[in-house]
C-alpha positions as CSV (number, residue, x, y, z in Angstrom):
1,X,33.4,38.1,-53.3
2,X,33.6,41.4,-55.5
3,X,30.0,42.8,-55.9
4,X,29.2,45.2,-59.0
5,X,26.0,47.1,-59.8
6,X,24.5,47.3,-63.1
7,X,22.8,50.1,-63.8
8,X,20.1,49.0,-65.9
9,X,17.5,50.1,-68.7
10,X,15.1,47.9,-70.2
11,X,16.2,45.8,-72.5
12,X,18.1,42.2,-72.3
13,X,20.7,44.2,-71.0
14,X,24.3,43.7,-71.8
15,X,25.4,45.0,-68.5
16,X,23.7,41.4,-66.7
17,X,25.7,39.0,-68.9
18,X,29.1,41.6,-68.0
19,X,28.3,41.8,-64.2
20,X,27.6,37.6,-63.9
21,X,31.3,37.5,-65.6
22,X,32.7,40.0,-63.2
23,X,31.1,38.8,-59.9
24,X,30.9,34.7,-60.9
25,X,27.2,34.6,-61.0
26,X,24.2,36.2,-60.0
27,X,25.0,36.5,-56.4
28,X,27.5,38.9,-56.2
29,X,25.8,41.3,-58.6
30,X,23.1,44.1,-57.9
31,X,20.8,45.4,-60.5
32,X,19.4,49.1,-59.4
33,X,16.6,50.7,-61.8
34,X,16.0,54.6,-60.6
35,X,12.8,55.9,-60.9
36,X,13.5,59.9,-60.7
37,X,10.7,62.2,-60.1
38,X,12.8,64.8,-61.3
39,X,13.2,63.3,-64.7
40,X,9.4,62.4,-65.3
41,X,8.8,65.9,-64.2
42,X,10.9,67.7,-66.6
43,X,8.0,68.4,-69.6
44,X,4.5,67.7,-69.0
45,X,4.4,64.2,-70.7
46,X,1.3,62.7,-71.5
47,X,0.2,60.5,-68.5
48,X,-0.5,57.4,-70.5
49,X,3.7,57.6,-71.6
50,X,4.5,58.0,-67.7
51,X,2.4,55.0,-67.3
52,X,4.2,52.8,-70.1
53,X,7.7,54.0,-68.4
54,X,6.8,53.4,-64.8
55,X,5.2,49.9,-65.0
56,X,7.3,48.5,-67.5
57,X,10.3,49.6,-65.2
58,X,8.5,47.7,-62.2
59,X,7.7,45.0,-64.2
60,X,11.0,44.2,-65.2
61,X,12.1,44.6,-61.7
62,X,10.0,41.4,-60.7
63,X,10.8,39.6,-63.9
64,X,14.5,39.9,-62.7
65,X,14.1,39.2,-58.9
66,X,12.5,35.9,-60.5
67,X,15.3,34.9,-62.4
68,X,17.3,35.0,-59.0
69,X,18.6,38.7,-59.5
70,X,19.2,41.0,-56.6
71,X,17.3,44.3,-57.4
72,X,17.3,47.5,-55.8
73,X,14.7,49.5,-57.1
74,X,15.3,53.2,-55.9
75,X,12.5,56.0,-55.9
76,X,14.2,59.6,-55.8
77,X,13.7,62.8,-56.1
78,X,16.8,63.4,-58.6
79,X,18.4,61.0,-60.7
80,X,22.0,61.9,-60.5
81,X,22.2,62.4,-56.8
82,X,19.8,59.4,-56.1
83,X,22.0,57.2,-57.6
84,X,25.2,58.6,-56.5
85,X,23.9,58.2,-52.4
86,X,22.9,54.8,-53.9
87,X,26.7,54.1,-55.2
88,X,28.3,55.8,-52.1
89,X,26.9,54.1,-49.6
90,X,27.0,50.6,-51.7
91,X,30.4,51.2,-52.3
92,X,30.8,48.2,-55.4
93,X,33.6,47.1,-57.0
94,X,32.4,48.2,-60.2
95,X,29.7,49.7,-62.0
96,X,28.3,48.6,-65.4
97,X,26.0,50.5,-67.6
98,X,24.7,50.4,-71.2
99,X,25.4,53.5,-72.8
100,X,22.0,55.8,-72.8
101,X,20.6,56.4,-75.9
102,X,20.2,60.0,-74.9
103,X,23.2,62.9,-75.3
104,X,23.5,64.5,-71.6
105,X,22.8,60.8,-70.0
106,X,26.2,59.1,-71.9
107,X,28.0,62.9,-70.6
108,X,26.5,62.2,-67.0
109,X,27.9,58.2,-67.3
110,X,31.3,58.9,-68.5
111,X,31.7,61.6,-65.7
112,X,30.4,59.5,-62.9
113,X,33.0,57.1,-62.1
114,X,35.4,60.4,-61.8
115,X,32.6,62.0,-59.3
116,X,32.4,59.1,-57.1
117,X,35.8,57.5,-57.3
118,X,34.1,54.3,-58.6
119,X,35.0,52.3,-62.0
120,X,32.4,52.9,-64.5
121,X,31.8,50.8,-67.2
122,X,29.7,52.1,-70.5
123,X,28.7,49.0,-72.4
124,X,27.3,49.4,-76.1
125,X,23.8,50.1,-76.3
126,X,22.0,47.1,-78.1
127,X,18.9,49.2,-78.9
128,X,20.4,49.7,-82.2
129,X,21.9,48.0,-84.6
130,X,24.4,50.2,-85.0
131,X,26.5,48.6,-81.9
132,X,26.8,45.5,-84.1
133,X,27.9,48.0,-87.6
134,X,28.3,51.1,-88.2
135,X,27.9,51.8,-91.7
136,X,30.1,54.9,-91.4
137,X,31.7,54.3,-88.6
138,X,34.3,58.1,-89.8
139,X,31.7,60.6,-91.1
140,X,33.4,63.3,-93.1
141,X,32.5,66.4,-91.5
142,X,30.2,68.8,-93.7
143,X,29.7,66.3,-95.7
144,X,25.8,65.2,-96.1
145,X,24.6,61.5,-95.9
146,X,21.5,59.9,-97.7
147,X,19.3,57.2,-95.6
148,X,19.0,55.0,-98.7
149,X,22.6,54.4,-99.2
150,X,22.5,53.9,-95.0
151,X,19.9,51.5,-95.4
152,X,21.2,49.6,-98.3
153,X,24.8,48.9,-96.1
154,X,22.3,48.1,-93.3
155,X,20.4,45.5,-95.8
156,X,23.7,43.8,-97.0
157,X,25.6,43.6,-93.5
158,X,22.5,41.9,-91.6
159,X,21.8,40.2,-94.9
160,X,17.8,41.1,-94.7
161,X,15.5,40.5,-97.6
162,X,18.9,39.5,-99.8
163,X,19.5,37.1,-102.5
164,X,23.0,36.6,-102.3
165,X,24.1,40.2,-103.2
166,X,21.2,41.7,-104.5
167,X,17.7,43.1,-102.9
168,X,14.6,40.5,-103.0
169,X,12.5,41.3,-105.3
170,X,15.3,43.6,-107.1
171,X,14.7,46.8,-105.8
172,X,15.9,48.3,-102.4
173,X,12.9,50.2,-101.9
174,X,9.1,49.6,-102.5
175,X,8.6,52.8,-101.1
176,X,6.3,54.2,-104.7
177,X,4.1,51.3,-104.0
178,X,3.2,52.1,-100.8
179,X,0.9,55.4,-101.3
180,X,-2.7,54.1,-101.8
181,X,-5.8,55.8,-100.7
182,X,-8.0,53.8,-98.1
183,X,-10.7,52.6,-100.3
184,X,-14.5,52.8,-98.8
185,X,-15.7,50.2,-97.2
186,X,-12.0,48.6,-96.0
187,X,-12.3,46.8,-92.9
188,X,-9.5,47.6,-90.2
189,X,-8.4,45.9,-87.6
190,X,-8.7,46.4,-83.8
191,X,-5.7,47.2,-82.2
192,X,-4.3,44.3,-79.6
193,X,-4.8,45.8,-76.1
194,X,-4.0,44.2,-72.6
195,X,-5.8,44.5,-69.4
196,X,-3.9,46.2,-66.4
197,X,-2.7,44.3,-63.9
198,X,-2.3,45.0,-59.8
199,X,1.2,46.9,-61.0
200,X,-0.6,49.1,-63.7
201,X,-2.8,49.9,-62.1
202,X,-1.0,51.3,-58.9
203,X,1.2,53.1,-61.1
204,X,-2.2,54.7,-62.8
205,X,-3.0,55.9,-59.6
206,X,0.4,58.0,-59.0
207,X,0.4,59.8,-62.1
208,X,-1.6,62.2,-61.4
209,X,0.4,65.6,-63.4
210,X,1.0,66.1,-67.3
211,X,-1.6,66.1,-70.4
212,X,-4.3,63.9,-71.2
213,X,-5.6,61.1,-68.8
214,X,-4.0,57.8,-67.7
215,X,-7.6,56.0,-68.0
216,X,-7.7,53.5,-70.7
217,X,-4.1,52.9,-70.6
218,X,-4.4,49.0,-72.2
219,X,-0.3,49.1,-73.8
220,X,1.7,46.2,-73.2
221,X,4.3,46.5,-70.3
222,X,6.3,43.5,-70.3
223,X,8.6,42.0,-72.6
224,X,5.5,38.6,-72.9
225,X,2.7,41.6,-73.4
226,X,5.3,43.3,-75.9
227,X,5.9,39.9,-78.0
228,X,2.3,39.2,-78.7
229,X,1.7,42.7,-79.8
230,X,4.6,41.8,-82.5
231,X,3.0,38.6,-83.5
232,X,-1.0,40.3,-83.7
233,X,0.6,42.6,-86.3
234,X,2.4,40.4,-88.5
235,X,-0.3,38.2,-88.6
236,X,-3.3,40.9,-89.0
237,X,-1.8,44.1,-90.1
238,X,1.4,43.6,-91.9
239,X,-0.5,42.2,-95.1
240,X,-1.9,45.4,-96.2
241,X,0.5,48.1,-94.2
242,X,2.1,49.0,-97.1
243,X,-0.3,49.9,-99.7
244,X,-1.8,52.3,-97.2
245,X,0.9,52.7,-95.2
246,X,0.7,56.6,-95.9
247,X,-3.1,56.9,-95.9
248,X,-5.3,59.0,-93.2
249,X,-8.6,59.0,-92.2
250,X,-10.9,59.7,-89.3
251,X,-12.2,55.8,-89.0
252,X,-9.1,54.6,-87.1
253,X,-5.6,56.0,-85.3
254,X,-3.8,53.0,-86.0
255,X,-5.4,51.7,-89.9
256,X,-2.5,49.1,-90.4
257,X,0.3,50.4,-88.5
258,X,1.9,48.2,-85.8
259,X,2.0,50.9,-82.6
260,X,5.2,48.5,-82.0
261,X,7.9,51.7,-81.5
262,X,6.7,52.5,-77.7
263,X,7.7,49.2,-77.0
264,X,11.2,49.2,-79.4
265,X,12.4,52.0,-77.6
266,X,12.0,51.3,-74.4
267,X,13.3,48.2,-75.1
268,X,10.4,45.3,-74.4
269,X,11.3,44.2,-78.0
270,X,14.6,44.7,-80.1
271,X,15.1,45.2,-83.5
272,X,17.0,42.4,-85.4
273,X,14.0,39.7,-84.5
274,X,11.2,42.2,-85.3
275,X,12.6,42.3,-89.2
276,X,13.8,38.9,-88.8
277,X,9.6,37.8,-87.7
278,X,8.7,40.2,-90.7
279,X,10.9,38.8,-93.5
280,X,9.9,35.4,-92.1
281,X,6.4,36.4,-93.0
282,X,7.3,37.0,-96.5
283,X,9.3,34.1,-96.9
284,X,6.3,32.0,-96.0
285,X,4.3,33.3,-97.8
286,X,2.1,35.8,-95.2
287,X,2.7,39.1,-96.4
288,X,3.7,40.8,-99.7
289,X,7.0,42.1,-100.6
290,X,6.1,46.2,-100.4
291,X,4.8,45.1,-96.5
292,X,7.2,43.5,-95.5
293,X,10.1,45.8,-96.9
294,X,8.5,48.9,-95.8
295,X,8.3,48.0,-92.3
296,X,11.5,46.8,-92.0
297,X,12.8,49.7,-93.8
298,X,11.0,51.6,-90.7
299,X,13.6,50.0,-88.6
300,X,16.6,48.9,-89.9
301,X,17.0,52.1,-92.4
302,X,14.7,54.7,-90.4
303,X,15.1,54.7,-87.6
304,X,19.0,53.4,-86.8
305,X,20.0,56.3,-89.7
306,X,18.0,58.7,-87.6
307,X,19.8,57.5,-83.7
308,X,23.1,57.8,-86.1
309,X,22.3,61.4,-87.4
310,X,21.3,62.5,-83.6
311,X,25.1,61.8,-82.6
312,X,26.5,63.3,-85.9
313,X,25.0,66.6,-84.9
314,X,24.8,66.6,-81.3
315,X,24.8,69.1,-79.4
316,X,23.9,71.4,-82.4
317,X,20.9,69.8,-83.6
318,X,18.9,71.2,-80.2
319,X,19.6,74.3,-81.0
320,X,19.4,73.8,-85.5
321,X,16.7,76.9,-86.8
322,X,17.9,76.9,-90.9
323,X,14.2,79.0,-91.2
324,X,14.6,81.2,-88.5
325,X,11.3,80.2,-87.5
326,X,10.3,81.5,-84.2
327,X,6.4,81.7,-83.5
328,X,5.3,79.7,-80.6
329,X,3.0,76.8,-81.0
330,X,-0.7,77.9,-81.4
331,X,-3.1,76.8,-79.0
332,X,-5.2,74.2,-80.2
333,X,-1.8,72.0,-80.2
334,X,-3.0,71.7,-76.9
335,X,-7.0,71.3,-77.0
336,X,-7.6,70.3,-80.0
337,X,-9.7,73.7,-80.8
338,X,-9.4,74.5,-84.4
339,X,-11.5,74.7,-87.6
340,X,-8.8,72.9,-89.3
341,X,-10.5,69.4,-89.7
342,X,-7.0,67.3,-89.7
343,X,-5.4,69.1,-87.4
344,X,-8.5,68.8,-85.0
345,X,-8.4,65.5,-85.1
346,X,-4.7,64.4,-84.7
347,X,-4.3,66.6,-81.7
348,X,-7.4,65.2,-80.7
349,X,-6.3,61.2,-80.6
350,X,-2.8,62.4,-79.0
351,X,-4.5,64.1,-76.4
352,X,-6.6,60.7,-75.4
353,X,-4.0,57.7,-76.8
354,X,-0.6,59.6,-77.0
355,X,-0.2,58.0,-81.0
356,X,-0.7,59.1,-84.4
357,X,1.3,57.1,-87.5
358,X,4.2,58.5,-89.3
359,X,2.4,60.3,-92.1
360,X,0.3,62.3,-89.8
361,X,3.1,63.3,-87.6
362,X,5.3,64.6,-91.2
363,X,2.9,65.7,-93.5
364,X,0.2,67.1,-91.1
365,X,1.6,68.5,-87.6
366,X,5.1,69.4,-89.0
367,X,4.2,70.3,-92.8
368,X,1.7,73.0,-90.5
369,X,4.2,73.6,-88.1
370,X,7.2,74.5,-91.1
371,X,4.8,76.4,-93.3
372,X,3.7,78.7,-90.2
373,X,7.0,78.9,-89.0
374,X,6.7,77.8,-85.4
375,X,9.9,77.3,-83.8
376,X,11.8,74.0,-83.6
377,X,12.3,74.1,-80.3
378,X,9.1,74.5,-79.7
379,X,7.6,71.7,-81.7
380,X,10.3,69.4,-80.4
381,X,9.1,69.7,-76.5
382,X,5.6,69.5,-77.9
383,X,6.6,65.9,-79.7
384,X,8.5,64.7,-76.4
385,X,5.3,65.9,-74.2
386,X,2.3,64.8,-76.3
387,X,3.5,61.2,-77.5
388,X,4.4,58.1,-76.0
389,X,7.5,56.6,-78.3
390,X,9.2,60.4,-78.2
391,X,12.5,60.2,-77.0
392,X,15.2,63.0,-77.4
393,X,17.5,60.6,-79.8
394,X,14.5,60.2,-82.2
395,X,12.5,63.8,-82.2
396,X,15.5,65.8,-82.6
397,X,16.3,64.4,-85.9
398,X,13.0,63.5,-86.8
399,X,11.5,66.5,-86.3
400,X,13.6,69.5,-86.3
401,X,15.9,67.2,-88.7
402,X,13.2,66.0,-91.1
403,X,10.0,67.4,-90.0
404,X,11.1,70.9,-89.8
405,X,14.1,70.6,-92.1
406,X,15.9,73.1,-89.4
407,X,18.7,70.9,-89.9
408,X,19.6,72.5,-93.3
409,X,19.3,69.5,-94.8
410,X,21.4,67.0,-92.8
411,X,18.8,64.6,-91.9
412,X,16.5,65.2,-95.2
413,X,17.6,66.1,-98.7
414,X,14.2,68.8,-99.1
415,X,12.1,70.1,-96.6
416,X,8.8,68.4,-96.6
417,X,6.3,71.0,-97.2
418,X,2.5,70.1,-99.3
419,X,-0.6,71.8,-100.0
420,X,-4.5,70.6,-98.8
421,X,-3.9,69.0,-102.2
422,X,-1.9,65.8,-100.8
423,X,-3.8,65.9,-97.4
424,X,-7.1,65.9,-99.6
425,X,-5.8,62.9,-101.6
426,X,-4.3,60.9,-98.5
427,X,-7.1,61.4,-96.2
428,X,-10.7,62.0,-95.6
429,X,-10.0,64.7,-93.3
430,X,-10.9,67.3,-95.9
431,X,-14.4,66.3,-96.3
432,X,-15.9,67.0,-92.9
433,X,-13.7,70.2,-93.1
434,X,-15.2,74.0,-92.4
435,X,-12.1,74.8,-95.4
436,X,-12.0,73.8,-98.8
437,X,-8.9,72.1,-99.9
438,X,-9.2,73.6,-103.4
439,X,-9.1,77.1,-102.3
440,X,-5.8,79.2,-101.7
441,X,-7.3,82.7,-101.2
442,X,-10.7,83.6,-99.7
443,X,-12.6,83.1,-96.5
444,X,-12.8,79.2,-97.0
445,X,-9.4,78.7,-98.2
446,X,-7.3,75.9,-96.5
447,X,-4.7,77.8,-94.3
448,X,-2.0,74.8,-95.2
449,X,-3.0,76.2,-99.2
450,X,-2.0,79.7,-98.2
451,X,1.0,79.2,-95.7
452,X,2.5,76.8,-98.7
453,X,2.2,79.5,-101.1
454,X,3.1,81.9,-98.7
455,X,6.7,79.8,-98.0
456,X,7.6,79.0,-101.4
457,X,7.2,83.4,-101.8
458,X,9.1,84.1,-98.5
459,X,12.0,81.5,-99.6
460,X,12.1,81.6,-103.1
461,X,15.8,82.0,-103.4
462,X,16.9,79.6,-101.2
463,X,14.4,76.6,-102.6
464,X,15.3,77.6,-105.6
465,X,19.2,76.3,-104.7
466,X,17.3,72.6,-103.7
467,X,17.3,70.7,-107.1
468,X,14.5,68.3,-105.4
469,X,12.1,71.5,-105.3
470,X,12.0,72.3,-108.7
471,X,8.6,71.4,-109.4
472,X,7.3,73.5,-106.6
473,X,8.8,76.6,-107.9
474,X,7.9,75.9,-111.3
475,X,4.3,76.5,-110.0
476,X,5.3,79.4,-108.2
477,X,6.5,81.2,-111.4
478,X,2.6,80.7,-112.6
479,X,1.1,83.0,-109.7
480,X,0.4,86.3,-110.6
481,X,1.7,89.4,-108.6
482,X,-1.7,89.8,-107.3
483,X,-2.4,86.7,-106.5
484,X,0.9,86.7,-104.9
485,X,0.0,89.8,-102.4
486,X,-3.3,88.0,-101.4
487,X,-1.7,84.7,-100.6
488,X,1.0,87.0,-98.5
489,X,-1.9,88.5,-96.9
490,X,-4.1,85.9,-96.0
491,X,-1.1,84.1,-94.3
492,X,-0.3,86.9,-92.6
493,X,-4.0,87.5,-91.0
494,X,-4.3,84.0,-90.5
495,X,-1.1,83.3,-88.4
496,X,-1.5,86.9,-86.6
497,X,-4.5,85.4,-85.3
498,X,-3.0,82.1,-83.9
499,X,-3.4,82.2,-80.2
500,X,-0.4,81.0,-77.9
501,X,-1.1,78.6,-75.2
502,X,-3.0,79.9,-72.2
């Protein structure tokens, strides 16, 4: 009987429908998940994302042995030997993986067979969409590629909120109806939690190293868990995510998000049915157009464009620093302990839950982090530490790509840069705040008031090449000289006085 291994990740894995071909059933076939401690311990990540990892992994382990797999779940010290003793000893006919999502795992499974004298096999990774089309499958080197146009191929291949050749609705993107305040007084929803089981919570137990606390962990682990979180949202929070899909405040974490991307990219859910479930609720009927489109543009424009852009610029993009930015990350990115009311409490809610939304992560921790000009790297290992959906493939582009716009523009046409002025109109932060949003010089100024100023001076030439940034400059010319040299100064005493992490 030939015998293969399939070196899984979670997902529905095309490697089990491969090996059942190969071996003539289940019997012949050996499914091996490695737990590496060497892997888990390379960053301090926040306990509650170890948690997520480890009993999802075990979890699926039992779901498999159910359906009459046999698994070998190994616990070692390092991954690549761990699973090479594994494969040496086993000695299988061949070995079938899914292509990682992740640049230096895909090196390490394209070199392995050669190491251990074994045929490898690297499946397509089904995470993404782009396995099944690949909008531009030969990218013209040097030459820069927009998200909508992405997202529009995306829309027509998968034929996704379509009327024959054209967009529902008639537009591509409701993206300027989604920017409403929070009114007062708007109820918002609890967030779907789940109960640890006996797995869970042995698995709470062990982690005992990295930031914040594994207590409270109530995330879903299994694919079940991960499906009901899906429905909760498009019944409960999809309706109103997109008029306040970019709105902040202190009230809730979540407001109408759907915390769903832990769970997409590990792979307890996968992406076609989430936008197929999402355009079903339009189509009956459930949720409004500018909903409906913006979460799916989330997914099938967002975040496949950003796994594509991560292999269009890897290695590189590790390294990308168009700002030559290179002061290390302050502190309070790591307690919390700062005067700067938004800032306070974003770190704050990572530290405990491991989550903030989109708008927080862009437009408060990387606006801060670009305008003070902390280093990429930096803010990169922070993002991979502190949350619990960070993954290489998605913070590299995300963040030192978009975020930090270190990319020189690859990933984002402008760098995303704002003043207290669109934190004071998207949020309520500003109003329990020690600064005053209004102010750009003075005592009480709001540093992100300053540090803007303070970039658009330091970088004036080269914004002045991004036709996008015209309007900033514009206001720019109306500062005075003077005005100028205190908004210099002010940045510079306030970012001299940032303390580096203890």
């Amino acid at each position: 009987m030939k015998q293969c291994v399939v070196w899984i990740l979670l997902c529905v894995h095309p490697a089990l429908t491969a090996a059942e071909a190969f071996c003539g059933g289940r019997d012949g076939a050996r499914v091996v998940l490695v737990e590496s401690q060497g892997r888990l311990g390379q960053l301090p990540y926040q306990r509650k994302k170890i948690v997520l990892i480890l009993s999802a992994m075990r979890h699926y382990a039992e779901q498999l042995r159910e359906q009459g797999y046999i698994v070998d779940y190994l616990k070692v010290s390092e991954f690549q030997s761990g699973l090479g003793d594994y494969l040496r000893a086993s000695q299988p006919d061949q070995v079938l993986t899914m292509a990682a999502s992740e640049y230096r795992t895909r090196d390490l499974q394209h070199s392995l067979g050669a190491q251990l004298d074994l045929p490898v096999v690297v499946l397509p990774n089904t995470q993404f969409l782009t396995a099944h089309y690949h909008p531009y499958p030969d990218p013209i080197p040097g030459k820069r590629y927009v998200m909508e146009n992405f997202y529009r191929a995306m829309r027509r291949y998968f034929q996704v909120l379509m009327e024959d050749d054209q967009p529902t609705g008639g537009e591509w993107n409701y993206d300027k109806h989604n920017r409403e305040s929070l009114p007062k007084g708007l109820p918002l929803p609890e967030l779907i939690t789940f109960t640890p089981d006996v797995i869970t919570q042995e698995v709470m137990g062990e982690v005992l190293v990295g930031v914040g606390t594994a207590e409270g962990f109530t995330l879903a682990v299994t694919h079940a868990q991960a499906q009901a979180a899906l429905q909760e949202f498009i019944t409960e929070r999809l309706p109103a995510f997109g008029a306040y899909e970019d709105a902040m405040t202190q009230a809730s974490r979540t407001l109408f998000h759907s915390l769903l991307s832990p769970y997409l990219n590990i792979g307890l859910l996968e992406p076609l049915p989430m936008i197929r479930a999402a355009e079903m609720a339009y189509r009956e009927g459930k949720a409004p157009l500018n909903s409906v489109e913006g979460f799916i543009r989330q997914i099938l424009g967002w975040r496949e464009y950003i796994y594509w852009q991560y292999w269009l610029q890897m290695p590189g993009l590790q390294d990308a620093n168009h700002w030559q930015a290179d002061r290390v990350l302050p502190q309070f990115f790591w307690d919390s302990k700062t005067e700067m009311n938004c800032l306070q409490h974003v770190v704050k809610g990572l530290l405990e839950t491991g989550y903030s939304h989109h708008i927080e992560r862009l437009m408060i921790v990387c606006n801060f982090c670009l305008l003070a000009g902390i280093s990429p790297q930096a803010v990169a290992d922070w993002f991979l530490i502190l949350y619990i959906d960070a993954y290489e493939w998605v913070v590299l582009p995300n963040v030192i790509g978009m975020g930090l716009n270190a990319d020189g523009g690859q990933t984002a046409t402008k760098p995303y840069i704002a003043s207290a002025n669109y934190i004071n109109k998207m949020s309520n932060y500003c109003q329990n705040c020690y600064f005053d949003p209004k102010k750009r010089t003075g005592e009480t100024a709001c540093p992100y008031n300053f540090l803007y100023w303070n970039f658009l001076i330091e970088h004036e030439v080269k914004l002045r090449a991004n036709p996008r940034l015209g309007p900033n400059i514009l206001g720019l010319s109306r500062v005075s000289e003077a005005e100028r040299q205190l908004i210099q100064g002010a940045a510079q005493v306030f970012l001299m006085k940032l303390a580096p992490r203890d």
